[in-house]
C-alpha positions as CSV (number, residue, x, y, z in Angstrom):
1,X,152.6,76.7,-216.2
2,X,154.6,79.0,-213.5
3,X,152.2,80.6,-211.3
4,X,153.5,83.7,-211.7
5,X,152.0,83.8,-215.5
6,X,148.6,85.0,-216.1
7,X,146.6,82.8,-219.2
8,X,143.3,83.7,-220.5
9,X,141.7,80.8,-219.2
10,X,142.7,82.2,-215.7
11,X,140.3,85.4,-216.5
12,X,136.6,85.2,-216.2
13,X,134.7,84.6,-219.6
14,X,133.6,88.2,-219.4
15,X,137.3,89.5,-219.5
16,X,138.7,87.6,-222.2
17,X,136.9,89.9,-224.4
18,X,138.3,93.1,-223.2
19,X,141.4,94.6,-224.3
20,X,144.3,94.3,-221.5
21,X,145.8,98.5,-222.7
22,X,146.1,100.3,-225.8
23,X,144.9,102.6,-227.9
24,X,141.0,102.9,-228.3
25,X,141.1,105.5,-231.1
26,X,141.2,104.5,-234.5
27,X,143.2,105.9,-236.7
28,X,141.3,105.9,-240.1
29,X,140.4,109.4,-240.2
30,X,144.0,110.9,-239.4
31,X,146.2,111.5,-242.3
32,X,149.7,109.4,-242.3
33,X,151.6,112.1,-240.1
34,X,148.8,111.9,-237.5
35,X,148.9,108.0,-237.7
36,X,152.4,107.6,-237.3
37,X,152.6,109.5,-233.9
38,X,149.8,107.8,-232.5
39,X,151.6,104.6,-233.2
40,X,155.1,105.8,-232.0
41,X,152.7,107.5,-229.0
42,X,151.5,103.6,-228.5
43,X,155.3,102.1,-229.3
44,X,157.3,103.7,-227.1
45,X,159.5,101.3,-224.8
46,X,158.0,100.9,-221.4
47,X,154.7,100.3,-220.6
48,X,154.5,103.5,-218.5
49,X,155.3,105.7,-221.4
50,X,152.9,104.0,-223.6
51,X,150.2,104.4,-221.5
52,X,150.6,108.4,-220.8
53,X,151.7,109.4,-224.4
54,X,149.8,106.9,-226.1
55,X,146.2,108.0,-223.9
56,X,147.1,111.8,-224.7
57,X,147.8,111.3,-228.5
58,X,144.1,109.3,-228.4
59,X,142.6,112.3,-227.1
60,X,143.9,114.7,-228.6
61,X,145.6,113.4,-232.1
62,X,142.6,115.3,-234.2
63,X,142.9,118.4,-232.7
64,X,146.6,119.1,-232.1
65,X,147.7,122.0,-235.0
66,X,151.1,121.5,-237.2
67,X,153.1,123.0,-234.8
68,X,151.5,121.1,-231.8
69,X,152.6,118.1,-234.1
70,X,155.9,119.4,-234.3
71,X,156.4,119.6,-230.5
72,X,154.6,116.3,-229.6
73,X,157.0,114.7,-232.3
74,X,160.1,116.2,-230.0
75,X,158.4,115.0,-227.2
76,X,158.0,111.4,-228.1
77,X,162.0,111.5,-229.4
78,X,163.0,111.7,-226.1
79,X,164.0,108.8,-224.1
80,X,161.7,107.1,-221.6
81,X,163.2,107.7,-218.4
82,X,163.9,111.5,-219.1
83,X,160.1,112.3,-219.9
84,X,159.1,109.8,-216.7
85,X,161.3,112.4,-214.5
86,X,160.1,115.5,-216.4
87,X,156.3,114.2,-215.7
88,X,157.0,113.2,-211.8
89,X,159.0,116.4,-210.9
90,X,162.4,113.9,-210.5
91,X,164.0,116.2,-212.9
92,X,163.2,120.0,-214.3
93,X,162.2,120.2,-217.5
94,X,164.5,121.5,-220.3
95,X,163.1,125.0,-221.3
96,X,163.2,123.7,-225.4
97,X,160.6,121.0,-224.2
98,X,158.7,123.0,-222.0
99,X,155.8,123.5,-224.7
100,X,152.5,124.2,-224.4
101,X,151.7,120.4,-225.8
102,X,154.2,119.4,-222.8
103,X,152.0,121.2,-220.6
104,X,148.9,119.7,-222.0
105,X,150.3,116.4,-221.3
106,X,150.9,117.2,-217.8
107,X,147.5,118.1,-217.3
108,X,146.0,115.5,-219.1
109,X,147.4,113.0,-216.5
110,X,147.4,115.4,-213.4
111,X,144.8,114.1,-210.5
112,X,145.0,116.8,-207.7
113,X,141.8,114.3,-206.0
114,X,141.3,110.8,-205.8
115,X,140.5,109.1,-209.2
116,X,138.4,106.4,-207.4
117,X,136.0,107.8,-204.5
């Protein structure tokens, strides 16, 4: 095996069990619509992506109203490296994506103090 490649045996017994990243919702009590974003939210492209849509639409899937639906949809249309910029401040966001779910998702992710103290 390259050394560069991580196997489970390399992990100790106690981390096999855990899950690596991905969604910890389940999606059993969201109606089709709802449990088709949260997959695309999940299924995205790169990792990155999946981690900050996918961790928003966990949270917040069951709450978000039709509309909200409507704009998270838009949101997770758009490619990868467009939303990366929007999210770091690379690149402005366009005013027909500057929703209030866009904002939520900004929030959700913002740390304005260390995470880990």
């Amino acid at each position: 095996m390259a050394p560069d490649r991580l196997s489970w045996s390399c992990l100790p017994s106690d981390r096999k069990s855990q899950k690596m990243s991905g969604t910890t919702r389940t999606s059993a009590d969201l109606d089709p619509r709802r449990r088709r974003i949260l997959y695309r939210s999940w299924h995205r492209g790169i990792r990155e992506m999946d981690l900050i849509m996918g961790r928003f639409a966990d949270a917040e899937i069951g709450t978000l109203t039709e509309t909200e639906l409507d704009q998270f949809e838009a949101l997770i249309e758009v490619p990868d490296r467009d939303l990366f910029k929007w999210l770091t401040g690379e690149a402005e966001t366009p005013s027909n994506y500057d929703t209030s779910v866009w904002r939520r998702v900004r929030a959700f992710h913002r740390h304005d103090a260390p995470i880990h103290s």
